[in-house]
VEXPABA-614578 format. One record per residue (C-alpha): residue in three letters; x, y, z. Coordinates in steps of 0.1 Angstrom, whole numbers, plus 5000, padded with zeros to 4 digits. Example, Ala and Ser with C-alpha at 12.3 -4.5 7.8 and 13.67 -1.06 7.14 Angstrom:
<node residuo="ALA" xx="5123" yy="4955" zz="5078"/>
<node residuo="SER" xx="5137" yy="4989" zz="5071"/>
This chain:
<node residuo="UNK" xx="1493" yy="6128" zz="1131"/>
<node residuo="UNK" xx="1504" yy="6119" zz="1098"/>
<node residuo="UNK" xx="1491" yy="6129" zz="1070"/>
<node residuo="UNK" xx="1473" yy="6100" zz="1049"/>
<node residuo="UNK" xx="1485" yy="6106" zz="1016"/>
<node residuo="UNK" xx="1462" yy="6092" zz="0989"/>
<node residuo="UNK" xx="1436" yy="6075" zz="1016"/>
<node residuo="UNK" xx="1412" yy="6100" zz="1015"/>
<node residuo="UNK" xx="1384" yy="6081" zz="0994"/>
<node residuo="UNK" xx="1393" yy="6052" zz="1014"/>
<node residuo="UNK" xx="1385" yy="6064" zz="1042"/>
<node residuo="UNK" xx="1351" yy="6079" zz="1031"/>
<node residuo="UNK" xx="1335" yy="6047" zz="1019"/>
<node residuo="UNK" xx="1348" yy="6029" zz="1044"/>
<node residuo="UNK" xx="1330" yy="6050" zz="1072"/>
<node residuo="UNK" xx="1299" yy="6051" zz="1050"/>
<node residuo="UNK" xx="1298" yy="6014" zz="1056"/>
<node residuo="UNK" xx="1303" yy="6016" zz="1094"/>
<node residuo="UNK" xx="1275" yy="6041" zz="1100"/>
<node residuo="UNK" xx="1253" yy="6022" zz="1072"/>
<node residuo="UNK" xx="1219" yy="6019" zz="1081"/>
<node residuo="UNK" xx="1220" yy="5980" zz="1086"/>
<node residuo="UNK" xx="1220" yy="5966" zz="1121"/>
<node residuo="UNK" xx="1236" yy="5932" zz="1119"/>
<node residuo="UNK" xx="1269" yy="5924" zz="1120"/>
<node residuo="UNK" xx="1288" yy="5936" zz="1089"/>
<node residuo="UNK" xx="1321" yy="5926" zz="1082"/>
<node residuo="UNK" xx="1342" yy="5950" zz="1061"/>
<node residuo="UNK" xx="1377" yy="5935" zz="1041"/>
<node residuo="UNK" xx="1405" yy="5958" zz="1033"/>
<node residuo="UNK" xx="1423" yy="5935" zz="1011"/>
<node residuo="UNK" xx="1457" yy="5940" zz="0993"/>
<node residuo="UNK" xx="1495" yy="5936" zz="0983"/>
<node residuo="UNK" xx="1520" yy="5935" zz="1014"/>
<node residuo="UNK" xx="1528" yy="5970" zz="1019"/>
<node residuo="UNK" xx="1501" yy="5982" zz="1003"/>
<node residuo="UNK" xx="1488" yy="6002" zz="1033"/>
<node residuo="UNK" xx="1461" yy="5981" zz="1049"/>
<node residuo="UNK" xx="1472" yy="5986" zz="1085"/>
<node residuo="UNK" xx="1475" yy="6025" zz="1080"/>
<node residuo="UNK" xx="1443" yy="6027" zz="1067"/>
<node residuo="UNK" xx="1425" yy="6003" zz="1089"/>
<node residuo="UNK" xx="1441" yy="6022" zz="1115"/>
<node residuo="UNK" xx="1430" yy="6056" zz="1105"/>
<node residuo="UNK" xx="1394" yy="6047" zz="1101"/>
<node residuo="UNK" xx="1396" yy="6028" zz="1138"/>
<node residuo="UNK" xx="1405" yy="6057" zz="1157"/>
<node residuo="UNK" xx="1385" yy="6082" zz="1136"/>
<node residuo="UNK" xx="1365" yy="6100" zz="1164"/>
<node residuo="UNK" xx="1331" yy="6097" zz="1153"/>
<node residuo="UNK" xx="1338" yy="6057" zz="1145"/>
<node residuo="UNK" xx="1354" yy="6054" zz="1184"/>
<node residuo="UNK" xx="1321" yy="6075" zz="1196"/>
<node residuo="UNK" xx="1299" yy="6050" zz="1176"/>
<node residuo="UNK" xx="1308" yy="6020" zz="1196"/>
<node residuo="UNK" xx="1306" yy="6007" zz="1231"/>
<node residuo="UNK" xx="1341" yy="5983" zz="1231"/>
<node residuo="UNK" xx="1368" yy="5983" zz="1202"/>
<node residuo="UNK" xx="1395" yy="5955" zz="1199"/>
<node residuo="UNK" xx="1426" yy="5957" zz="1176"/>
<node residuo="UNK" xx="1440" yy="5918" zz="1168"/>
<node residuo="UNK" xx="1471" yy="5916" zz="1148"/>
<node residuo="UNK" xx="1470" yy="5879" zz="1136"/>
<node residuo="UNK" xx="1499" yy="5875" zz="1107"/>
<node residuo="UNK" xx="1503" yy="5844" zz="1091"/>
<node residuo="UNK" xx="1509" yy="5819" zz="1122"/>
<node residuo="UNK" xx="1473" yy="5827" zz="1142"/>
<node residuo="UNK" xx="1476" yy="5820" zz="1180"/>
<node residuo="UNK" xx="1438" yy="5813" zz="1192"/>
<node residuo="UNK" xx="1444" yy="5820" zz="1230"/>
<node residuo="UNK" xx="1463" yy="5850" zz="1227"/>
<node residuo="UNK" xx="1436" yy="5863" zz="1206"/>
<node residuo="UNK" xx="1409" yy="5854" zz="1224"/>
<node residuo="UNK" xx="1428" yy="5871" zz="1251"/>
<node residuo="UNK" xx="1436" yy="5899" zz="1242"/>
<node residuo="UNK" xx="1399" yy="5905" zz="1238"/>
<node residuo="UNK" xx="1391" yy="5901" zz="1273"/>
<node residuo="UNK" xx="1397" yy="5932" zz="1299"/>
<node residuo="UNK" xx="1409" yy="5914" zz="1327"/>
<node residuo="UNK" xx="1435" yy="5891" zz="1309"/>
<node residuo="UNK" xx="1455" yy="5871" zz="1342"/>
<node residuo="UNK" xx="1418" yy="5860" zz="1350"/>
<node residuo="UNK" xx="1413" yy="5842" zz="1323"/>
<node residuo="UNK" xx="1447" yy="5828" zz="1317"/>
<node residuo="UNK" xx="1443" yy="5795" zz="1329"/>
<node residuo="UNK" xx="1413" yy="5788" zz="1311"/>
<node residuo="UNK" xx="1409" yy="5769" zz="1274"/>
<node residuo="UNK" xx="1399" yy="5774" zz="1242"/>
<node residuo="UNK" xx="1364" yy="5769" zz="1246"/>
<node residuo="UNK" xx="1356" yy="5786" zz="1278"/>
<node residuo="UNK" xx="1380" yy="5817" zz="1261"/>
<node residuo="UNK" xx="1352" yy="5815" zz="1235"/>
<node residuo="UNK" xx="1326" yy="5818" zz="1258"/>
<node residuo="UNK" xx="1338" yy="5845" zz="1277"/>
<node residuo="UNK" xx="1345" yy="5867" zz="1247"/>
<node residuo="UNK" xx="1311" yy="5860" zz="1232"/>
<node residuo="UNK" xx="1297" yy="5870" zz="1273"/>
<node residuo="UNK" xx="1320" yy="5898" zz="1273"/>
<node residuo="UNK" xx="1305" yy="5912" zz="1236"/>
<node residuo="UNK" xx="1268" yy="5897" zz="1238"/>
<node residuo="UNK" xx="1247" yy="5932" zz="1234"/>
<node residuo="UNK" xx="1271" yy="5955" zz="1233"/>
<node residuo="UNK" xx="1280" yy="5975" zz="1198"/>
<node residuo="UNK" xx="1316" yy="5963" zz="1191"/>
<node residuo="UNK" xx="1340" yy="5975" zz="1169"/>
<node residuo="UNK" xx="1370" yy="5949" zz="1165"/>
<node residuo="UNK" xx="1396" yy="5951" zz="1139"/>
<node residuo="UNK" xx="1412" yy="5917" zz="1125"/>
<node residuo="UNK" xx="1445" yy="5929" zz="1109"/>
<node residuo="UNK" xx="1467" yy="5906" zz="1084"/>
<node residuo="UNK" xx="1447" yy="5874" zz="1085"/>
<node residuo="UNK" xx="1462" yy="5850" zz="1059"/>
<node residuo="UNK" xx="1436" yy="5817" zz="1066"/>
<node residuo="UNK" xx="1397" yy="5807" zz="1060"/>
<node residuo="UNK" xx="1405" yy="5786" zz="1091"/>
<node residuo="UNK" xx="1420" yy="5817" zz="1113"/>
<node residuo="UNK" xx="1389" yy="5838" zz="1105"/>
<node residuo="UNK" xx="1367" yy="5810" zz="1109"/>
<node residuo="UNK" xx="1386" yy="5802" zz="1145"/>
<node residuo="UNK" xx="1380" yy="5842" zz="1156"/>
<node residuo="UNK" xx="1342" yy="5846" zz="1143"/>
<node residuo="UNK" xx="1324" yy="5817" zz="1162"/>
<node residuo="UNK" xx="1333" yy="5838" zz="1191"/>
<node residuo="UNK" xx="1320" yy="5871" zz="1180"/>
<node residuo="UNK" xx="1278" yy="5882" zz="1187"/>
<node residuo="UNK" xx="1257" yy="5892" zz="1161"/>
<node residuo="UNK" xx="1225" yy="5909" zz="1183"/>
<node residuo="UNK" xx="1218" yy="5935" zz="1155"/>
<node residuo="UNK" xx="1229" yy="5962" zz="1170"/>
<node residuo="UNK" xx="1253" yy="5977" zz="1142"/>
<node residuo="UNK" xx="1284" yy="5960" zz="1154"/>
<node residuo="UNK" xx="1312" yy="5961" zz="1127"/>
<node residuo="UNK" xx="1343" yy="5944" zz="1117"/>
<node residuo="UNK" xx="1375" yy="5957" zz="1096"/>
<node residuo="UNK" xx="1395" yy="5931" zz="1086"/>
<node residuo="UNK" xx="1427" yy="5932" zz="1062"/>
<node residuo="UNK" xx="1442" yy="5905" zz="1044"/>
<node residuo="UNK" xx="1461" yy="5900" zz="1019"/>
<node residuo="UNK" xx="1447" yy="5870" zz="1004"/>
<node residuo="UNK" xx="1414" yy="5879" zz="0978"/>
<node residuo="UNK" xx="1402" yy="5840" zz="0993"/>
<node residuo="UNK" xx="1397" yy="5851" zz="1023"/>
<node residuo="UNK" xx="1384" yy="5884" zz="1017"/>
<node residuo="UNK" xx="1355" yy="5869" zz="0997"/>
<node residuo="UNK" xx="1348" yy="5845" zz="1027"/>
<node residuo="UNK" xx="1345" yy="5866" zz="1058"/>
<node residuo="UNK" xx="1330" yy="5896" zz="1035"/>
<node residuo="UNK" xx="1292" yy="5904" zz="1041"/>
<node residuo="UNK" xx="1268" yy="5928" zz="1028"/>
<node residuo="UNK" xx="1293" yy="5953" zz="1018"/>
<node residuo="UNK" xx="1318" yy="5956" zz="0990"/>
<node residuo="UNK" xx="1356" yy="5946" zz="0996"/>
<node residuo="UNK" xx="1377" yy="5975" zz="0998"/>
<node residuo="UNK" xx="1401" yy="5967" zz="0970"/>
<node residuo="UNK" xx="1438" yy="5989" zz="0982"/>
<node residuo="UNK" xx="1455" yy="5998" zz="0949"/>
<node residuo="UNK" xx="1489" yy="6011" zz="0943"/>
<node residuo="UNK" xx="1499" yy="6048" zz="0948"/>
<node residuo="UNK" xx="1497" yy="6067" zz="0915"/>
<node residuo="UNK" xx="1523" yy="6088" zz="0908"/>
<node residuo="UNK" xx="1518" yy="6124" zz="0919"/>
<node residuo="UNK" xx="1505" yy="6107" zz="0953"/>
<node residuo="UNK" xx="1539" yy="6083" zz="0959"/>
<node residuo="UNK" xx="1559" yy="6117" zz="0951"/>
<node residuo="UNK" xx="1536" yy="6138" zz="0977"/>
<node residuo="UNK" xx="1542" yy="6110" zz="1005"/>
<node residuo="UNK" xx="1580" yy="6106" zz="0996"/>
<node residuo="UNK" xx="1588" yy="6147" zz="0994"/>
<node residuo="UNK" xx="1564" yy="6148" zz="1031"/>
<node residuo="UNK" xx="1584" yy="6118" zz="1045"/>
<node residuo="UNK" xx="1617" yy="6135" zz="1033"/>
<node residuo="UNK" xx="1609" yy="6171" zz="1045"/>
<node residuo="UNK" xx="1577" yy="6172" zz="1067"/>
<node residuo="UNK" xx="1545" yy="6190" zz="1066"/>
<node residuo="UNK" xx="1557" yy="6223" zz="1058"/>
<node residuo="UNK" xx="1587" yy="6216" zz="1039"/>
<node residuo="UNK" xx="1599" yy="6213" zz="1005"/>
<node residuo="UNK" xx="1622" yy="6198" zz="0983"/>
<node residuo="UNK" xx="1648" yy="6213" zz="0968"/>
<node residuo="UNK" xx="1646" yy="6226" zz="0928"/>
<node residuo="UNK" xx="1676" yy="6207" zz="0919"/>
<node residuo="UNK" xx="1664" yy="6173" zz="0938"/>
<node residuo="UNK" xx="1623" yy="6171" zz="0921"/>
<node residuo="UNK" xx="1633" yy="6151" zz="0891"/>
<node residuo="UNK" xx="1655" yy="6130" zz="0912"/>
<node residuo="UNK" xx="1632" yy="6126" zz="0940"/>
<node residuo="UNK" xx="1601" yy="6118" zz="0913"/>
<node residuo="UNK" xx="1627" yy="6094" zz="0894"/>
<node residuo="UNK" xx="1630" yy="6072" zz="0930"/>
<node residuo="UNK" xx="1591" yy="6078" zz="0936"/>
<node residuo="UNK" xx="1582" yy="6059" zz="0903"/>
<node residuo="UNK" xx="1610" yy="6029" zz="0916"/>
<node residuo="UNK" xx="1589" yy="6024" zz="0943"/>
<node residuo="UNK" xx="1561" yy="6008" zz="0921"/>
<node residuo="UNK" xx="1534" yy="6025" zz="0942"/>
<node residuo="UNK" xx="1537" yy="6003" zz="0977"/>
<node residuo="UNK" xx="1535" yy="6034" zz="1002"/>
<node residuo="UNK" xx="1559" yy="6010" zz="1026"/>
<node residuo="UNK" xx="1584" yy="6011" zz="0998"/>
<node residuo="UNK" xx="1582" yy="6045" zz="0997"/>
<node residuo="UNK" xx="1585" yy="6052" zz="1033"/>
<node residuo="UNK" xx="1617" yy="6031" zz="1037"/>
<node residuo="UNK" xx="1635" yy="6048" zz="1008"/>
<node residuo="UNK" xx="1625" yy="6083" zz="1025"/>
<node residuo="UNK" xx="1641" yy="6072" zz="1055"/>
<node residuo="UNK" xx="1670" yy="6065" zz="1037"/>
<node residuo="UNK" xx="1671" yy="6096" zz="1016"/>
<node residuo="UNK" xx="1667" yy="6112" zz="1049"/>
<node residuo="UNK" xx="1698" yy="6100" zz="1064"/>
<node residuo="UNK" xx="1724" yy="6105" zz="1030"/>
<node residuo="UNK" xx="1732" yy="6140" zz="1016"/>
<node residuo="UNK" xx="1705" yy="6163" zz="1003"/>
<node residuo="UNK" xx="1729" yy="6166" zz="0967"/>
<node residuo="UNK" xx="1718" yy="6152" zz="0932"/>
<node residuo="UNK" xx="1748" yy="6129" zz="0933"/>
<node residuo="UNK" xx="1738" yy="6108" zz="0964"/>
<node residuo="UNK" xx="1700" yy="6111" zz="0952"/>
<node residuo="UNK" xx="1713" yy="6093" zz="0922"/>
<node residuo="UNK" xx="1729" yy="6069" zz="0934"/>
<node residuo="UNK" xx="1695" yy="6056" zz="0953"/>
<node residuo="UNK" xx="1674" yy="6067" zz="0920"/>
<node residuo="UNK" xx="1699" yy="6047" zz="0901"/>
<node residuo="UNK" xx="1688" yy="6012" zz="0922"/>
<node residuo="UNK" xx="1659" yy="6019" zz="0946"/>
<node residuo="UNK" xx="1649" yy="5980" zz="0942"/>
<node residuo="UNK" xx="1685" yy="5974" zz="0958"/>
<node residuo="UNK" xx="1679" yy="5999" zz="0985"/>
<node residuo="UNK" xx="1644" yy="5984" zz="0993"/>
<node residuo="UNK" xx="1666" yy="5951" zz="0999"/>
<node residuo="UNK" xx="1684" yy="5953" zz="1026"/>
<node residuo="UNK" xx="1647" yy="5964" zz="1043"/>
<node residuo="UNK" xx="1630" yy="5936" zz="1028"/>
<node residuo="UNK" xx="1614" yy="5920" zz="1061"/>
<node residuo="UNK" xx="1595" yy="5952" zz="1067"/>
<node residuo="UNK" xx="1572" yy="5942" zz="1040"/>
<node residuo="UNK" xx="1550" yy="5921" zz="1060"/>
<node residuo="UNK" xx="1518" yy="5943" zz="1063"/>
């Protein structure tokens, strides 16, 4: 697995609030920039072992800006061809059937709209039993809608000596490390990438195709918002 540079405190107060004490439904925003590093953190803390233990069904929804109800709703649902020909409300029942008094953990990543999250929750039990919700977004509205008892997890950018351990890791694995004659360089195109951990990954998968020399470093260090272009769709997170 990779190694989750700069998530670490994240992570930690985010599972605080999943194994909180409380035992109704809490819902939990991650909420941030595009590329920020809301999916990849959301992520982490869904598959961590002792959160998958803690619950008795977890669902992953990937809504983006245009939210199709149905396939939602279905992709909720085990046995999806059975429930194919059915609507929108009788979806809704069968999801609440399917989650009524079981601990849940379902993860609603990159909701843009009060209405989307409005659309998901009517379907979702609350039988106090500790059943949680992560959800990301990118808009602070709907954060402060959906949110709870808890605090929104507010993602902010990289600093510095975090963006330059992701890039140099991205670049050169695990074990390795960057040349002498490349650091300045390589810290030079770290600080272009303003933070956004997305940004930084693209630009190491550049860097990681051109030569290793200061003279082709530079030419990336001399315009990393140029280089970031020509990926500009990835940004969607």
């Amino acid at each position: 697995k990779e190694k989750l540079v700069g998530l670490d405190d994240y992570i930690r107060k985010l599972k605080d609030d999943i194994f909180s004490v409380s035992r109704e439904l809490v819902i939990i925003p991650i909420v941030g920039m595009g590329g920020i590093g809301k999916t990849t953190l959301a992520r982490a803390v869904f598959d961590y072992p002792s959160v998958a233990r803690r619950f008795d069904i977890r669902r992953w929804l990937t809504i983006s800006q245009n939210c199709n109800l149905r396939a939602t709703l279905l992709s909720l649902l085990d046995d999806k061809a059975h429930y194919d020909a059915m609507d929108l409300v009788d979806l809704s029942v069968e999801v609440h059937k399917m989650l009524k008094k079981r601990r849940y953990l379902i993860a609603v990543d990159d909701i843009w709209s009060l209405n989307a999250w409005d659309d998901i929750k009517r379907s979702l039990p609350d039988d106090l039993n500790g059943s949680r919700i992560l959800l990301t977004t990118r808009d602070y509205e709907v954060a402060n809608y959906a949110i709870s008892s808890n605090a929104i997890c507010n993602l902010e950018f990289m600093d510095m000596e975090s963006s330059w351990r992701l890039l140099e890791q991205r670049v050169f694995g695990d074990e390795g490390c960057c040349p002498v004659e490349l650091v300045d360089i390589g810290k030079t195109i770290a600080e272009g990438c303003r933070g956004l951990p997305l940004a930084i990954i693209v630009i190491a998968g550049i860097l990681s195709h051109i030569g290793q020399t200061p003279n082709a470093w530079e030419s990336i260090a001399n315009d990393v918002s140029g280089a970031l272009i020509t990926d500009d769709e990835q940004f969607t997170e």
